[in-house]
N, C-alpha and C positions, 0 to 999 in steps of 0.2 A: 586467382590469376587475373578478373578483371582489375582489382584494385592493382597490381603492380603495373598493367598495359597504361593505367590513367599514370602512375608515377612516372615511368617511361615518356611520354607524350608531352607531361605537363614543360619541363626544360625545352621542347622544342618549339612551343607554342609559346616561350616565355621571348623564345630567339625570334621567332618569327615577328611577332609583337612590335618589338624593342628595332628589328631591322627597317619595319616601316615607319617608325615611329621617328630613326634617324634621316632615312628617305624624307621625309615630310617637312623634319624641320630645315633640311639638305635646301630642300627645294623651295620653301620659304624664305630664307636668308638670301639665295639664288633672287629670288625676285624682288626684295628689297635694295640689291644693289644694281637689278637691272632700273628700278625705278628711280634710284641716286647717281645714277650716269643721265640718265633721261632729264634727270632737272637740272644737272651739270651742264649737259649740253642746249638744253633751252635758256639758260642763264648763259651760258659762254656765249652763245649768239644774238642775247642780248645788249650783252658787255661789247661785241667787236661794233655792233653798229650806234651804241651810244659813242663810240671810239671815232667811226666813221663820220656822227654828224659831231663831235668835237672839233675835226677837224676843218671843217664849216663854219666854225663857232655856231652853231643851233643847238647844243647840250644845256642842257641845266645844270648847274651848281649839284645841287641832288641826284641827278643822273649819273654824275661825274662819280661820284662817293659811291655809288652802285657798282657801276663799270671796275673801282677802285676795290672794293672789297672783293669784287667777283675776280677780279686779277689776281689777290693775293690768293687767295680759293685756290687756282689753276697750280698759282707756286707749292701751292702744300702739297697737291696732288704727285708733285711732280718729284717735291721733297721725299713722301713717302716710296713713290716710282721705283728712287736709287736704293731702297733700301731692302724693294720687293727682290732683287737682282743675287742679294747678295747671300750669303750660308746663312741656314739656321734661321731664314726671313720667316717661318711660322712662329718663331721665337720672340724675334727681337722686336716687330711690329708691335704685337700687339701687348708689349711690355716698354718699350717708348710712349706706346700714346697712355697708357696707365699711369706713368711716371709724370708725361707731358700732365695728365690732366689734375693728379696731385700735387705739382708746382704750379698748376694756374694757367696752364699755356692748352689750346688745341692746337693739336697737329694735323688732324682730318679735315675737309673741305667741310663746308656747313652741310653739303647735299647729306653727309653721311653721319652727321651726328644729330641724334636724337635730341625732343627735348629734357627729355627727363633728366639723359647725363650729360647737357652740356654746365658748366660750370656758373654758380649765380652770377651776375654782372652786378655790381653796386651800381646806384642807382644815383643819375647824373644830377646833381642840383646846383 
């Protein structure tokens, strides 16, 4: 009898497991995109006041190219935005930016692409 009580038990302990296990990585993900909005927005407030001393002309040339990338940033963001809206967005998101990154292209802003899988950049000579 004891040994059937442990077969019994063991599936629910396997559930139990696996339910905190999804909890955990839940709430992991969760805070890696609270921290990729956090550096979006320290960088966007960046970008508005290298924007603001441009137009003082007090920017650097390099400033400017900062300010420029971090603009395009905002557009992808904004890019993937329309696409959050529409059916089947669990789907199609994250099989655009798979597609994007197998032609070469990112779709995501920098804050949210890892280095591991952004794409090599040749190297400028």
């Amino acid at each position: 009898m004891r040994i059937w009580q442990h077969f019994h038990k063991v599936p629910l302990r396997v559930l139990r497991i696996s339910k905190r296990r999804n909890i955990i990585r839940l709430k992991r993900s969760m805070i890696k995109v609270k921290i990729a909005l956090a550096q979006e927005k320290v960088e966007t407030r960046a970008m508005l006041s290298i924007y603001k001393r441009y137009t003082k002309r007090d920017a650097s040339p390099e400033e400017m190219r900062i300010a420029n990338q971090q603009f395009v940033d905002i557009l992808k963001g904004l890019g993937i935005g329309i696409f959050a809206i529409l059916p089947f967005a669990p789907i199609t998101i994250p099989l655009m930016i798979k597609i994007g990154r197998w032609v070469g292209v990112e779709i995501l802003p920098s804050a949210f692409v890892d280095d591991k899988k952004t794409p090599k950049s040749k190297a400028k000579s």
